[in-house]
Structures are given as structure tokens and as C-alpha cells.
NUKOLRO-791703 format. One record per residue (C-alpha): residue number from 1; x, y negated, z; residue in one letter. Coordinates in steps of 0.5 Angstrom, whole numbers. Layout:
R  pos      u      v      w  code
R  NUM      X      Y      Z     A
...
// end
This chain:
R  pos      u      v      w  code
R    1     67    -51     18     X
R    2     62    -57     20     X
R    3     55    -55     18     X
R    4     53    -63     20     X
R    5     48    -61     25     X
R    6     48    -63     32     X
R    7     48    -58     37     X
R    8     43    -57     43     X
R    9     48    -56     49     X
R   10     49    -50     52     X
R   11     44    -48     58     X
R   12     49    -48     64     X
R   13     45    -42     67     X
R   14     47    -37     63     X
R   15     51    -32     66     X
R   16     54    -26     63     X
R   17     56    -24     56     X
R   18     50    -25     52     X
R   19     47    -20     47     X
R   20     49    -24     40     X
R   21     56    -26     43     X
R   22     61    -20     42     X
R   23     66    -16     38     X
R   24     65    -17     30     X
R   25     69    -13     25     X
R   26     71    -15     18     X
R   27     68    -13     12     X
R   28     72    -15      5     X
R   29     75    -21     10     X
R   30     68    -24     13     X
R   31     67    -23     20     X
R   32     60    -19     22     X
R   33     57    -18     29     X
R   34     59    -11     30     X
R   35     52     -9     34     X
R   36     49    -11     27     X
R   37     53     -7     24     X
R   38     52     -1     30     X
R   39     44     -1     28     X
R   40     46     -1     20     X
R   41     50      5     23     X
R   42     44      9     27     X
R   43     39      7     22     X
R   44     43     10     15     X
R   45     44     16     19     X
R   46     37     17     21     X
R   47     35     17     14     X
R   48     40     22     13     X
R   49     37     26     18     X
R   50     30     27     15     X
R   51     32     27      9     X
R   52     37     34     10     X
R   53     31     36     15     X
R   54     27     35      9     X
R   55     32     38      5     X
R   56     32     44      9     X
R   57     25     46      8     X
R   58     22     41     14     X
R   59     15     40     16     X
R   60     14     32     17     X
R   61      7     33     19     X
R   62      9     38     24     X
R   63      8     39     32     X
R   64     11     32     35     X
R   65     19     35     35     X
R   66     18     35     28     X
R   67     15     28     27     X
R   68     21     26     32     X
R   69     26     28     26     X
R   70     22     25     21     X
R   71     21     19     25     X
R   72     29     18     25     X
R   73     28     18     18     X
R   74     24     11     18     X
R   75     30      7     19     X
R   76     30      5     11     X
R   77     24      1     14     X
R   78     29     -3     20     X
R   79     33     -4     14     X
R   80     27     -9     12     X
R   81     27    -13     19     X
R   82     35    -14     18     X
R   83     34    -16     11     X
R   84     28    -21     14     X
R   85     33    -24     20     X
R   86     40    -24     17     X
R   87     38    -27     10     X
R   88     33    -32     13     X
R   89     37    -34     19     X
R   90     41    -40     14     X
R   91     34    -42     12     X
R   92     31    -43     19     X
R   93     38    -47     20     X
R   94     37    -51     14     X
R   95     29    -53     16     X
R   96     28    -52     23     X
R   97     36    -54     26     X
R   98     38    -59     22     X
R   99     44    -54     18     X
R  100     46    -55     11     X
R  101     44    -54      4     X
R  102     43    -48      1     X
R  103     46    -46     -6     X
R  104     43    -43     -9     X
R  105     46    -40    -15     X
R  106     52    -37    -10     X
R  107     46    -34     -6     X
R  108     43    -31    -12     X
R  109     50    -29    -14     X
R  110     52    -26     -8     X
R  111     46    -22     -8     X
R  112     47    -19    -15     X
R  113     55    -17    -12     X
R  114     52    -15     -5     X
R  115     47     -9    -10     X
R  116     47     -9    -17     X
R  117     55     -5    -17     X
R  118     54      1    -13     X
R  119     47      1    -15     X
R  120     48      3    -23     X
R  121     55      7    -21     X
R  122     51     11    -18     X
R  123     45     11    -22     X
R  124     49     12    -27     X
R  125     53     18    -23     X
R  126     47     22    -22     X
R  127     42     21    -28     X
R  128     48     24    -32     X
R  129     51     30    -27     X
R  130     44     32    -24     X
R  131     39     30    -28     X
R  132     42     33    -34     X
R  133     43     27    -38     X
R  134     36     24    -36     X
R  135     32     21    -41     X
R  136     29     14    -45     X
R  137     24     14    -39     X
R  138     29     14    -34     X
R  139     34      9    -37     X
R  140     30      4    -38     X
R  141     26      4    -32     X
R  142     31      5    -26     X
R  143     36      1    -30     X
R  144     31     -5    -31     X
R  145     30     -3    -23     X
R  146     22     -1    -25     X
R  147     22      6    -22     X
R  148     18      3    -16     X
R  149     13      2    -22     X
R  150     10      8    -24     X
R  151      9     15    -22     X
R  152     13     18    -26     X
R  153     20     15    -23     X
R  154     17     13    -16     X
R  155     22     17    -11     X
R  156     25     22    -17     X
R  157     33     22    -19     X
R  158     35     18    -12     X
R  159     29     18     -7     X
R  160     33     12     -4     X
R  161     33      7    -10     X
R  162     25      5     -8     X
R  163     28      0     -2     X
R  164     34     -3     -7     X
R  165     27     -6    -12     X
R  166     23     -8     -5     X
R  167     30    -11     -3     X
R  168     30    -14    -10     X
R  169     23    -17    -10     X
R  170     24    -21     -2     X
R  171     31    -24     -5     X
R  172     28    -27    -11     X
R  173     21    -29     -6     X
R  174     26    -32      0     X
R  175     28    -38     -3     X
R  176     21    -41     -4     X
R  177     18    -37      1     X
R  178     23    -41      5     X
R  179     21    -48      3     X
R  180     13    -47      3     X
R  181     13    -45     11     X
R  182     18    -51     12     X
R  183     13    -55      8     X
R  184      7    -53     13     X
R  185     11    -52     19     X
R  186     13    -59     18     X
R  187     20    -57     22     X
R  188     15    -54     28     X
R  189     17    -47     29     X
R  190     10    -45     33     X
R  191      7    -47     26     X
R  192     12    -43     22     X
R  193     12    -38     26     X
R  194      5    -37     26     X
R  195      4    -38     18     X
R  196      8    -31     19     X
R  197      4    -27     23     X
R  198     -1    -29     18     X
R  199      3    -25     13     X
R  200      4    -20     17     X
R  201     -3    -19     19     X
R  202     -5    -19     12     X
R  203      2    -14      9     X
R  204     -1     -9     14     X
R  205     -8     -9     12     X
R  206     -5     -8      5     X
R  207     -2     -2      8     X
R  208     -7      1     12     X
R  209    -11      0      5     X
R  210     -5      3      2     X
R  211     -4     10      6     X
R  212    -12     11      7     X
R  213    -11     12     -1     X
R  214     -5     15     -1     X
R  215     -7     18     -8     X
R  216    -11     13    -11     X
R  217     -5      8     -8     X
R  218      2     11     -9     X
R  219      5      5    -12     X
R  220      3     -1     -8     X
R  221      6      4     -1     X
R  222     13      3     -4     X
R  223     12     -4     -6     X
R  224     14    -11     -2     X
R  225      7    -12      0     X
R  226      6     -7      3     X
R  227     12     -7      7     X
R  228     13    -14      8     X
R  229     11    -14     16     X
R  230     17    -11     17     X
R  231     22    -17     13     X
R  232     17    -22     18     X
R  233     19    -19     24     X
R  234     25    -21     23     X
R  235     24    -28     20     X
R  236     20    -29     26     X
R  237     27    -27     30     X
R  238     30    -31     24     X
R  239     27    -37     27     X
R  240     27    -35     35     X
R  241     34    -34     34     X
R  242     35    -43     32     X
R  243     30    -45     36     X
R  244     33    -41     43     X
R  245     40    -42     41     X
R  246     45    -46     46     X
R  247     39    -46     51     X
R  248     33    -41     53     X
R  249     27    -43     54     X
R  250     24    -43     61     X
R  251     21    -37     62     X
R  252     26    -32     59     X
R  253     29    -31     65     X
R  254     31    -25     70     X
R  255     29    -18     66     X
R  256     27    -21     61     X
R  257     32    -24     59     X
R  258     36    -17     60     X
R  259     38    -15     53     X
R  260     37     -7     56     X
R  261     29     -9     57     X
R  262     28    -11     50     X
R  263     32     -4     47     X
R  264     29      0     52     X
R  265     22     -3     51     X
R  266     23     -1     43     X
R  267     23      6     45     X
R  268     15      7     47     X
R  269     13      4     41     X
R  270     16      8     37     X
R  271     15     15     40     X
R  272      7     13     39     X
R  273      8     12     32     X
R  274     12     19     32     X
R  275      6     21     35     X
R  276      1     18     29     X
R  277      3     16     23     X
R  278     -3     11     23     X
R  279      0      7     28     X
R  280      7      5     23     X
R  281      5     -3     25     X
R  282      7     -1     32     X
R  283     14      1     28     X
R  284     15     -6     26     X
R  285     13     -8     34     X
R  286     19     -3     35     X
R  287     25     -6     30     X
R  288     22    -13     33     X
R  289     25    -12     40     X
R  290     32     -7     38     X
R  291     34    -12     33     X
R  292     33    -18     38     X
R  293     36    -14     43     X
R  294     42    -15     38     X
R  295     41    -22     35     X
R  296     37    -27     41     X
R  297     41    -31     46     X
R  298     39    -25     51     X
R  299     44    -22     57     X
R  300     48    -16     55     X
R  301     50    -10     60     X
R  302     53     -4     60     X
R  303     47      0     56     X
R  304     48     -5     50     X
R  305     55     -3     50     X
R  306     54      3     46     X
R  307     53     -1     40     X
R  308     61     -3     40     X
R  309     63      4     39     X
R  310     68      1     33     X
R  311     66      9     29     X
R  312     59      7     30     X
R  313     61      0     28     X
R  314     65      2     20     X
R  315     60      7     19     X
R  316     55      1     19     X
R  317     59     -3     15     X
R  318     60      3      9     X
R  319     52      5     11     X
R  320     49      1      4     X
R  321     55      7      0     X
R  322     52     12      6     X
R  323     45     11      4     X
R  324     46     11     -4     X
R  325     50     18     -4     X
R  326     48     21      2     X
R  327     41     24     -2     X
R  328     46     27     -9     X
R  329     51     29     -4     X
R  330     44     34     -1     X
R  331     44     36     -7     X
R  332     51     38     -8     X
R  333     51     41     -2     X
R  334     45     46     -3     X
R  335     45     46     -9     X
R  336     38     43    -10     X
R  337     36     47     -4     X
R  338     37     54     -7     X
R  339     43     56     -2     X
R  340     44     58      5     X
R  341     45     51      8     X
R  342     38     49      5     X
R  343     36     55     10     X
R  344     40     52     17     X
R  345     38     44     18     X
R  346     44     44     24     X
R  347     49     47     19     X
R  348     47     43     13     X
R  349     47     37     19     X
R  350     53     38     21     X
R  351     57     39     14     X
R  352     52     34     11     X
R  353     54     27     15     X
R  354     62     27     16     X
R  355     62     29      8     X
R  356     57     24      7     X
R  357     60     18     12     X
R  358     67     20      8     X
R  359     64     19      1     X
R  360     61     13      4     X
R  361     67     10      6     X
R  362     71     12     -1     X
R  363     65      9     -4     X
R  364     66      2      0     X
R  365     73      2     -2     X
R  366     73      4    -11     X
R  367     66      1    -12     X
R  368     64     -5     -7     X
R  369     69     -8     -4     X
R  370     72    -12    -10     X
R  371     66    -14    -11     X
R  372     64    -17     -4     X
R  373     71    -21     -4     X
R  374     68    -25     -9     X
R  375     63    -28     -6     X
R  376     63    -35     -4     X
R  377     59    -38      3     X
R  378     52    -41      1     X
R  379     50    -44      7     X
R  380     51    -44     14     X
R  381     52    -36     16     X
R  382     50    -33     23     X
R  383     56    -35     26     X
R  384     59    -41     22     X
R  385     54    -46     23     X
R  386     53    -44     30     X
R  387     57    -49     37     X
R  388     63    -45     39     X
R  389     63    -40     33     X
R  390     69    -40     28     X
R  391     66    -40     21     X
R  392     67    -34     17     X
R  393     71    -33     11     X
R  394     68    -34      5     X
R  395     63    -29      7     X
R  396     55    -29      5     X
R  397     49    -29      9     X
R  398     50    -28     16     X
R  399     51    -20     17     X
R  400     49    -19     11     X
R  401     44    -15      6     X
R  402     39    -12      9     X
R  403     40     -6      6     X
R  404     47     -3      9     X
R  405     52     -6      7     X
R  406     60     -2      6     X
R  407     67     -1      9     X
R  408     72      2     13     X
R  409     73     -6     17     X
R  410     78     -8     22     X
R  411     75    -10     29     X
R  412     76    -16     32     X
R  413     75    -16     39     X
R  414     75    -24     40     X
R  415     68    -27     42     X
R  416     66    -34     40     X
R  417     64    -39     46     X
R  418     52    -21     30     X
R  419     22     10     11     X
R  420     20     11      8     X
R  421     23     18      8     X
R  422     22     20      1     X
R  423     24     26     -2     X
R  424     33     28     -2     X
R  425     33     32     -9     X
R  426     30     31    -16     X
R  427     23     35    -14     X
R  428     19     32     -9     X
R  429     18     35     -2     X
R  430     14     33      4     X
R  431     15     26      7     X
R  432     12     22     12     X
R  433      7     17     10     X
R  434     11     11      8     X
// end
């Protein structure tokens, strides 16, 4: 489908299979990046790995192998950076490439079909079955979606739900945020690209104000604020990802132009942060270079190909399901961490993620996919508005929600010419500074 722009051409120089460039799988008939999906995948597991390690009686403020467990668990913060990139790729299009309009209302519509069905299924599930019934307090916060907003409901019945009212809070600030950063860039994306770092250095000092205080300062931690360098991360890839496609710019050639160079490169940074959870902004610096990895016009090799396995590629597309129900299903299996599983991380790990992958699949398929079928285009995609790229069906935002998306998909091999950790259970239990 035309998206009325005029392409730049593409650079001859290229040589290789480009990172942004591989097989795609379908969700609820849209066609997705399965490298996207991959990294939903290993971020979702992450979060299921710290929350079973906490569930188990970890120590997240341990020795540096057991701040490496926990460390995994912060993927529900790269959730923010896709979020960030693919929801803001057709806005960047629209502002910074001359793409098509942005319907509003459908954006708003598929958001609410994207979150809102497995979000008060399971809500619903566990107030009912594990919180005894639950009370006013509980109905009326989590079903408005305020839990985030006291502490009395903050990180209690799903530890998880926190990210779902983040999420919310940037799919309602994206449209106007869009059009103010368009009105000051002017259609330059060096502009626009430094109204986001200005965001950014001010959503970290909010942080650093956040974690200094923890106690003082619990609810503006799981806020937006608070968390928003993470979604700048990925509009900043957003807008690179416009301005760079159908010709690299001059500099980003030989290594760096290697897609291998970037994911390796998010490795460091992350390892510091594990080390000192005061250094989390090194931790955005990280999710920056393994999705760009992923999302930029960069050369693939054979390390990058790990991100086609197609099991790791349907995990990441059941991952919104896999994130809801993994921390009831911990529940479930140690019985509120009273039995023998809660004793043994690797045994509960090893029970824990095909019963909770088979949950998510079967989730993906009774709750969200007639939901996800009835969504409509609402701008130009990651692919559909892109030279050489088939348009998807009647799909969404390009690769969809930041929070993990669901199903059991059918890979498609053609290419066109895509934590906080908070406590698993009811009581709270150690977790990393989020």
C-alpha cells in the first residue's frame, strides 16, 4: 500500500543481509519482524527468570551472579524502548519523511484491543481465584488501571501490571508528543533528536531523585516519568530508523555498520549496571544498541541469526500472555512459595517456563487473538510504508505494542527488497531497584 512518499534510493554500497531485513512471522494475519519478536522473547523470559529466582527466595542485592539473575529480570524496562521505537516509527515517518497521516481514532482503538482483553481476563482470574475474592480497593484501583498510584495495590496481586499503566500513560502522551517534537524540529531530525535527549536527561534525574528516595519516592519510581528515558531510546532509534532508511550515512560504514558490533556493544553496559544498580541509565544505553541492532539498516551476520530461531520468534509473539500469567502461574506452582519448588530456583525453572510458555500460547489464542483480528491500519507500518516492503494486513503499529505482544504465528521466510522486577506473589519480596 502506497504511503504517498517519495522514497530516497537505496544506497548501492550496501552489501549483505541487512539487520532490519529478515524472515517475519504472522500474528493474527500481520506480518511482524521475527528479530522483533526474538527480543520480546528473551526480554519476557528474563522477567520470568528473576521473578521464579525471587520467587524462590533469591537475593537480588547479593554477590554480582546473583544481581546477573535479577539483571535479566529488567527486561520489562526494554519493553519500554520497543514501545518507544515501534509505536513512534509511523509518526517519525509522518513528520520527518513525508508518510501518511495518522488516524487517530484507529491508533487509539487498536491500543485498547492490543492491552485491555487479557489485561481484565486476568485481573479478573486472580483477584477472584488467588486474592480470595479481592476487595472494594482492589476492584476499583486495578480496574480504572490506578494501582500504579498508591501503595497499597502498587506491585500486589500481579507484580507485572505496573508496566501495563506506564504503557498506558505513553499511548495517550505519543500523539501530542508527536506533533510538539514535529513543531520544534521543523522536519530536522538532529532538532528532534535533541528535544529527546533533553527528555531523556530530565526522565533520568527524575529517576536518580526516585531511587535516592526510595521510600519517600515508591510511586514516582513505577511511574512514566520516571521510566520515560527508556521509551526516548527507542524514538531516537524511531526517527534514525527514517532518516538512515534507503541510504546509511557516510560514517556508518566497516564495523560500525556491523549489526554484530552493536549487540555485542549492549553487553558492557549492561554487565556495569548488574554490578551497581545506580548506573540503570547505562541500562537504556544497552537496550539502545541490541534493538538497534535489530531495527536500523545495519549488516547482519551469522551472530544476529540466532534471532531467527522460529521457537524463540512464537514465544516472542505469545510474550504479552507469557508476561501477564507467568507471575499467577509462580503462584500456582509453589503454592504461594510454601512447597518444595519454592525451595529449588532450577527445578521451578525448569517446570516453571514450558508451563508458563504453554499457558501464554493458550492465552494468545481463547483471549487475544479475536481481539487482535479486529484491528485496522492506522498509519504507515514498520514495513508497509517502507520502498520494497509488502504492506501488512490490516495489522497495527509497525511490530507492535511494546508490552509483549501474543501468539502461536506461522513464519514467513520471504524478506521484502521487524524491570522493574517487582515481587511474583501477593506479599512483596525482594526486588531490584526499579
Amino acid at each position: 500500500m502506497s504511503t504517498g512518499t517519495t522514497q530516497p534510493r537505496a544506497n548501492p554500497s550496501t552489501k549483505g543481509a541487512r539487520a532490519d531485513q529478515g524472515p517475519r512471522v504472522s500474528q493474527a494475519g500481520e506480518r511482524r519482524e521475527l528479530r522483533w519478536e526474538s527480543l520480546r522473547a528473551i526480554a519476557a523470559l528474563g522477567v520470568l527468570v528473576a521473578h521464579a529466582y525471587g520467587q524462590a527466595g533469591g537475593n537480588f542485592y547479593g554477590d554480582y551472579s546473583e544481581r546477573l539473575i535479577a539483571g535479566v529480570g529488567f527486561g520489562a524496562l526494554f519493553f519500554f524502548t520497543l514501545s518507544g521505537c515501534l509505536l513512534y516509527i509511523p509518526f517519525a515517518r509522518r513528520d520527518f519523511g513525508g508518510g501518511r497521516e495518522i488516524k487517530l481514532s484507529q491508533y487509539a482503538t487498536n491500543r485498547a484491543l492490543r492491552i485491555f482483553p487479557l489485561y481484565y481476563v486476568a485481573l479478573v482470574v486472580v483477584l477472584v481465584f488467588q486474592e480470595g475474592g479481592g476487595n472494594l480497593e482492589q476492584w476499583v484501583r486495578f480496574g480504572l488501571l490506578l494501582e500504579n498510584f498508591s501503595v497499597e495495590t502498587l506491585n500486589t496481586v500481579n507484580g507485572s501490571l505496573w508496566t501495563i499503566v506506564v504503557e498506558l500513560h505513553f499511548y495517550l502522551l505519543l500523539p501530542p508528543l508527536a506533533w510538539a517534537i514535529a513543531r520544534i524540529a521543523k522536519r530536522s531530525t538532529a532538532r528532534a533528536l535533541v528535544v529527546l535527549a533533553v527528555l531523556a536527561t530530565i526522565s533520568i534525574l527524575i529517576r536518580s531523585y526516585s531511587l535516592a528516595n526510595p521510600q519517600e519516592e515508591v510511586l514516582l519510581r513505577y511511574s512514566l516519568p520516571a521510566t520515560f528515558y527508556f521509551v526516548c531510546a527507542g524514538m531516537a532509534l524511531a526517527l534514525l530508523r527514517t532518516r538512515w532508511h534507503g541510504e546509511r550515512p557516510s560514517w556508518l560504514r566497516g564495523p560500525l555498520a556491523q549489526a554484530e558490533l552493536w549487540m555485542l556493544a549492549a553487553l558492557p553496559f549492561w554487565l556495569l549496571f548488574c554490578w551497581d544498580y545506580r548506573l540503570e541509565p547505562l541500562f537504556g544505553i544497552s537496550c539502545f544498541l541490541a534493538l538497534g541492532a535489530c531495527v536500523l539498516p545495519l549488516e547482519s551476520g551469522r551472530l544476529l541469526r540466532v534471532l531467527d530461531w522460529k521457537l524463540l520468534g512464537v514465544i516472542g509473539l505469545a510474550s504479552y500472555s507469557l508476561y501477564i500469567w507467568h507471575v499467577p502461574a509462580l503462584r500456582v506452582l509453589t503454592d504461594e512459595g510454601t512447597n518444595a519448588l519454592a525451595d529449588h530456583f532450577l527445578v521451578l525453572l525448569a517446570v516453571g517456563i514450558p508451563v508458563c510458555c504453554l499457558v501464554a500460547l493458550l492465552s494468545y489464542r481463547v483471549i487475544e487473538e479475536p481481539a487482535l483480528r479486529l484491528r485496522k491500519r492506522w498509519g504507515g507500518t514498520a514495513w508497509g510504508g517502507e520502498t520494497g516492503a509488502k504492506p501488512e494486513a490490516p495489522g497495527e503499529e509497525p511490530g507492535g505494542a511494546a508490552q509483549p505482544p501474543a501468539t502461536a504465528g506461522r513464519i514467513v521466510t520471504s524478506s521484502p527488497s521487524s524491570t522493574g522486577v517487582s515481587s511474583p506473589s501477593r506479599k512483596r519480596m525482594s526486588s531490584p531497584p526499579t
